[in-house]
C-alpha positions as CSV (number, residue, x, y, z in Angstrom):
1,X,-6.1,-15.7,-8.3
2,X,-3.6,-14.7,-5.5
3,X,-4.5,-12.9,-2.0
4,X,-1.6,-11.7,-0.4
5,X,-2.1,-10.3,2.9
6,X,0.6,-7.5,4.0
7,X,0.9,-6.8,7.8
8,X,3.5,-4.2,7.6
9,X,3.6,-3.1,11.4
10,X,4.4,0.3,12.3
11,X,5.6,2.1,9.1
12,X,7.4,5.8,8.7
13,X,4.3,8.0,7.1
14,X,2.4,11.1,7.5
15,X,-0.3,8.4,8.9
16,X,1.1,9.3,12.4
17,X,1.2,13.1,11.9
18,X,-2.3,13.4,11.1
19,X,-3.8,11.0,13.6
20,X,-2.1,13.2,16.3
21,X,0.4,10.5,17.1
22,X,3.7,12.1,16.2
23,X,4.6,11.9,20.0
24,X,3.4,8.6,20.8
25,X,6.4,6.3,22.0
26,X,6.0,3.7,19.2
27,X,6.9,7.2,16.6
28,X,9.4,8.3,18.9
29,X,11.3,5.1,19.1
30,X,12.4,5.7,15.1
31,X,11.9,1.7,14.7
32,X,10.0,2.0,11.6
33,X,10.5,1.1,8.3
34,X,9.8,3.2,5.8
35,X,7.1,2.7,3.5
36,X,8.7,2.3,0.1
37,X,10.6,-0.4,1.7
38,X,7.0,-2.0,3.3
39,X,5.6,-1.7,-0.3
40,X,8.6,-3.5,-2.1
41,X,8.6,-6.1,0.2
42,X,4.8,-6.5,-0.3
43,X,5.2,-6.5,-4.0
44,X,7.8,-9.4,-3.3
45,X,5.7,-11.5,-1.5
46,X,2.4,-11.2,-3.8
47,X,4.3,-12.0,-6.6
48,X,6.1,-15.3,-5.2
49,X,2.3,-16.4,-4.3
50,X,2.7,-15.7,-0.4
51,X,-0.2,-15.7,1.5
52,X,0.7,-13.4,4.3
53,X,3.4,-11.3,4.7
54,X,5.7,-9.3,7.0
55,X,8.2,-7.4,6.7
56,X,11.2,-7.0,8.8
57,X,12.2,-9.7,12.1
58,X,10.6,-7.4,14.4
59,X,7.5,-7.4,13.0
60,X,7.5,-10.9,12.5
61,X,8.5,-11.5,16.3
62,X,5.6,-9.2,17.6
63,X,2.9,-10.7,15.3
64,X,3.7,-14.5,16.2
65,X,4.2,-13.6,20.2
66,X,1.0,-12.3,20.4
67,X,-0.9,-15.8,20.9
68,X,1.2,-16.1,23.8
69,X,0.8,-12.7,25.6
70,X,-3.0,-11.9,27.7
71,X,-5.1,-10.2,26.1
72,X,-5.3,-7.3,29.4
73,X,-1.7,-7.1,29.1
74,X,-1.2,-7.0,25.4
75,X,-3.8,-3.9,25.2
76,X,-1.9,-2.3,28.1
77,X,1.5,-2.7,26.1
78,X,-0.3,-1.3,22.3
79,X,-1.8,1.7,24.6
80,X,1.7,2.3,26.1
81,X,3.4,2.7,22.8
82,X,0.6,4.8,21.1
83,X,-0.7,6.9,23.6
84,X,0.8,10.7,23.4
85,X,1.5,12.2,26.9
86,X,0.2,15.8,27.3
């Protein structure tokens, strides 16, 4: 048996229309894969026995600088990017 776990980052879908988040920064920015190319890459990665896997250098930057950013600060940079501004 193989768990693969995929931590695609923030992905082009309708997920961000119908939370409301269409004009959040991080959607506005346009740096987001799409999600056919999310899945193959997945796909990839479960089949070549990986346990965890992300897609794209971005992603892969952001998830491994985490353990080295505050935690206050960290949750004042995700609200930045994914609050909408009325």
């Amino acid at each position: 048996m193989t768990v693969t776990v995929l931590c695609p980052g923030p992905t082009a879908s309708a997920f961000h229309h119908r939370t409301g988040m269409s004009d959040s920064k991080l959607v506005k920015s346009k740096n987001m894969m799409d999600a056919q190319t999310v899945a193959e890459i997945g796909y990839r990665g479960l089949m070549a026995n990986k346990t965890t896997v992300i897609p794209g250098l971005q992603n892969r930057i952001l998830a491994e600088s985490v353990r080295f950013i505050p935690r206050d600060l960290l949750t004042k940079i995700v609200r930045t990017t994914q609050e909408v501004k009325e």
